[in-house]
N, C-alpha and C positions, 0 to 999 in steps of 0.2 A: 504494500500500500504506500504509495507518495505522502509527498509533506502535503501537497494539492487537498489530498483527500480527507486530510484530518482539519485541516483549514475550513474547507468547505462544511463538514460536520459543525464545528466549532460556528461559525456564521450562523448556519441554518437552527441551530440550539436558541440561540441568542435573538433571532428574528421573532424564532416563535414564541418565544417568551416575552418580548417586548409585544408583541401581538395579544396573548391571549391573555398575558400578565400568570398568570399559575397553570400547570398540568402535570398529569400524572407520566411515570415512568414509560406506562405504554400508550400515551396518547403522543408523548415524546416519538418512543422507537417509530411510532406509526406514520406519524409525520416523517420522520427522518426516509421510508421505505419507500413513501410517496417520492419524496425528492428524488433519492437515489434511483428511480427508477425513470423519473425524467431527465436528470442530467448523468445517468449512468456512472453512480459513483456507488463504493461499497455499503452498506446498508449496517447501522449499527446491532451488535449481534450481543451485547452483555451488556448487566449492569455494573459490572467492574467497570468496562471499559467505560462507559457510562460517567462513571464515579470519578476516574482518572481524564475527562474532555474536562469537570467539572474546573479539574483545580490547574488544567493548562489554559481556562477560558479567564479564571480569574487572575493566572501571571501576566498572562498576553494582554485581555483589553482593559485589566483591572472592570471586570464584571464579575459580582459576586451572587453564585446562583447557591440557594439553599434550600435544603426541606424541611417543609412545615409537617409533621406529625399529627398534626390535628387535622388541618385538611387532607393528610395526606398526596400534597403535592409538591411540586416543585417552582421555585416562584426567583425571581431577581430580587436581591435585598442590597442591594450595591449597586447601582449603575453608574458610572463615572465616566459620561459622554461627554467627553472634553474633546476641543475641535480636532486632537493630537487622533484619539480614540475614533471617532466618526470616520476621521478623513484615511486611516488604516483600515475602517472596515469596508469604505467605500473603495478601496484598490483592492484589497481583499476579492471584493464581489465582480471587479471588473476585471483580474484575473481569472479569476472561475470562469467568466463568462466566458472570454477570449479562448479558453482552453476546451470547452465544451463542444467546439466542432472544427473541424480542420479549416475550411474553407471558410475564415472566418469575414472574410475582405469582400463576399455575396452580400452577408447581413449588414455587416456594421462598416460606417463610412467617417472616418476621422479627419479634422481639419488639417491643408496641409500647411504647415508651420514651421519654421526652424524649430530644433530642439532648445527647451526652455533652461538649459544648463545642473538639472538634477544628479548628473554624471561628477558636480563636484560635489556633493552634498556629504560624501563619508569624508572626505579629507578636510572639508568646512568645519563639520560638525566637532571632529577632532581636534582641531586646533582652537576652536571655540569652548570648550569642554577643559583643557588644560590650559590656556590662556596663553596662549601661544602665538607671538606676532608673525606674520605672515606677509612674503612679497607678494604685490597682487599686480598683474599685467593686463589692464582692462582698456577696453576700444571705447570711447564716447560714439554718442551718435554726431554731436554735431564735429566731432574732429577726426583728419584723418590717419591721422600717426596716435598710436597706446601708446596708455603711457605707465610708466613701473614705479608704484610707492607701498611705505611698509605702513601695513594696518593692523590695530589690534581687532580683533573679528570679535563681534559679541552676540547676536544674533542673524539668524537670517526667517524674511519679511517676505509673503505671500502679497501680491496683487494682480486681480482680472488675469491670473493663470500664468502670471511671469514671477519667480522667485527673485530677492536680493537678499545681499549682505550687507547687514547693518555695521559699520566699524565705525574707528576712531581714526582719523588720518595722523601718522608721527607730525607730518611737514607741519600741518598749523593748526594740529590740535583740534578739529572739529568729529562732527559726528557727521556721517556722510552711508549715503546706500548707493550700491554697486550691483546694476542688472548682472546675473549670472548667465546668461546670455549672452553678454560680452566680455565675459571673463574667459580670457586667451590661455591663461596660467596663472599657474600659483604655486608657491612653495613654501613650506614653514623655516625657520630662523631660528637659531638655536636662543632667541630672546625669548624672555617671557613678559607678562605686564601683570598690572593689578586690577581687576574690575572696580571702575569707577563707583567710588561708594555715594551709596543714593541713586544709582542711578535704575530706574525700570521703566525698561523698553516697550511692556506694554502697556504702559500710563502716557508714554511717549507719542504714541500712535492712536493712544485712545481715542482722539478729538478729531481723526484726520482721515481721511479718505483717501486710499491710495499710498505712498510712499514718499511727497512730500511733507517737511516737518518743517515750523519756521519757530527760533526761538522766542519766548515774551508775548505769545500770539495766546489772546482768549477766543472760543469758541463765540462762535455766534448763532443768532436764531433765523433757520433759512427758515422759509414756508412756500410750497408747492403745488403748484396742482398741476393735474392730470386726468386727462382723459378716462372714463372707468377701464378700458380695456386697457391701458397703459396700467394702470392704479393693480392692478391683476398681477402682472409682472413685479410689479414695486413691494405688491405686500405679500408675494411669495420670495423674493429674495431681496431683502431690504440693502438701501443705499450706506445706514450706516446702524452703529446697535442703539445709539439716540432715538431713532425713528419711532415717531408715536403717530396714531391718524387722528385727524380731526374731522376730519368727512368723507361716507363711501356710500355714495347715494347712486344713483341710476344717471345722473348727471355730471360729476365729477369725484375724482378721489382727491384730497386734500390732504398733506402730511408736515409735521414739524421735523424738524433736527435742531439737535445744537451742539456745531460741528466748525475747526476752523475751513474758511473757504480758500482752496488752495487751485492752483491750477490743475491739479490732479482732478478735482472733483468740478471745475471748473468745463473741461473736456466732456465731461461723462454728461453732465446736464446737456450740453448742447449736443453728446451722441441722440438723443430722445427727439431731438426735433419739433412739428409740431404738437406733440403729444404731453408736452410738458412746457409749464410757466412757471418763471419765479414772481413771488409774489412779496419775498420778503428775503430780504433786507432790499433797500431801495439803490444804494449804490451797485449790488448786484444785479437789480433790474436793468440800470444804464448799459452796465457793463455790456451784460447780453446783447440787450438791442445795440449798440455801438458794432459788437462783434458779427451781430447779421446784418447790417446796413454795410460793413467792409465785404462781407462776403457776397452781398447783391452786389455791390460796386462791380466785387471780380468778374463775376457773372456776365453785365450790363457792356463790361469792355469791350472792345471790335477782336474780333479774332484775327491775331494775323499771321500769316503764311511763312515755314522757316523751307521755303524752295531756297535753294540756289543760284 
């Protein structure tokens, strides 16, 4: 039996229990028989073995499943869905999936991308974990020559499906993120540093959208509307964790944040198009409309001819 196979066990335990919330041993196995019989994996045959998924389910997603005696079932008493946890069961499941039939490139259609830089992610994580400074060889977009500086690496920062690392630049001392995607190379340095005391990265990012950070900057109060069908999208996967509604009518969806407004998040409003107004703060209004009067201008220009 594969590691695949005991994974896929371990998931499909975990779903059904977060589904049905309690079941008994053989409502368990029976389920388990269903599945293995649609994605043709091995079918759980013991309650040993049973016993022993129990306690590699609670090392791995820190999920703690126990049995109630009185009910006589088995129930989740621990769930600790932290994004670290979700976002491993979600590869988890999109492995399984990919593995389930050969021909997998018929069904499923992936966008085509450059790769998002994941391939540094154990020697990041390493040198992040031991505090360890590190030469880092990274491409700007707007320049064309890399350029080589040493960083103390403290974190690395998810956004819209592109990873960075969060450091500390040696040269002038700032804090700075670096697409992993344009990270050419890197190497660790027999230096070490010291984690900036006070400092946490996720209170840092709290306020902000995306991966710019500006220092001394207070959050402010956007207010939004939207389209309902827009509004659908938005309060299935919210803009930011601030996000509270104020209206979801047949007419319009309305929502608050209180967020800094950065160019990061700046982009993303105007990705939405007509489907979205700002409504609040007022100098963000201007901004907006300034930024679509330049872009009618572009529009409105004569087209002209690069012949020869």
């Amino acid at each position: 039996m594969g590691k695949q196979d005991y994974i896929f066990r371990y998931l499909s335990i975990i779903r059904m229990l977060r589904k049905s919330n309690r079941a008994t041993y053989e409502e368990i196995k029976l389920y388990l028989e269903e599945k293995s019989g649609f994605n043709d994996r091995p079918v759980l045959i013991s309650l040993r073995t049973f016993q022993r998924d129990l306690n590699d389910i609670r090392s791995l997603f820190n999920v703690d499943i126990q049995y109630d005696f009185s009910a006589r079932s088995y129930s989740i008493v621990n769930d600790q869905q932290s994004d670290m946890n979700n976002r491993m069961l979600e590869s988890m499941d999109t492995i399984n999936s990919l593995r389930m039939i050969s021909d997998v490139s018929r069904y499923m259609f992936f966008e085509k991308r450059r790769f998002s830089g994941t391939h540094h992610f154990y020697g990041l994580l390493h040198a992040i974990k031991n505090r360890i400074v590190i030469k880092l060889v990274h491409k700007r977009f707007e320049f064309d020559e890399p350029t080589e500086r040493l960083v103390e690496p403290l974190a690395l920062k998810e956004s819209k499906g592109r990873w960075y690392l969060f450091a500390k630049d040696r040269k002038d001392k700032k804090y700075k993120t670096f697409g992993l995607d344009r990270v050419l190379d890197f190497e660790s340095t027999p230096w070490r540093f010291d984690y900036p005391p006070g400092l946490d990265v996720h209170k840092m990012f709290q306020n902000y959208f995306g991966v710019i950070t500006q220092e001394d900057e207070d959050p402010e109060e956007l207010i939004l509307s939207f389209t309902p069908e827009q509004g659908k999208y938005v309060q299935s996967y919210p803009l930011h964790e601030s996000q509270t509604i104020l209206e979801n009518s047949a007419d319009e969806f309305r929502i608050r944040l209180e967020i800094c407004i950065t160019h990061d998040l700046i982009m993303e409003l105007l990705s939405m198009g007509e489907t979205m107004k700002v409504l609040k703060p007022e100098w963000l209004v201007k901004d907006i409309i300034e930024r679509l009067e330049r872009t009618i201008r572009l529009y409105r220009k004569p087209f002209r001819s690069h012949k020869t």
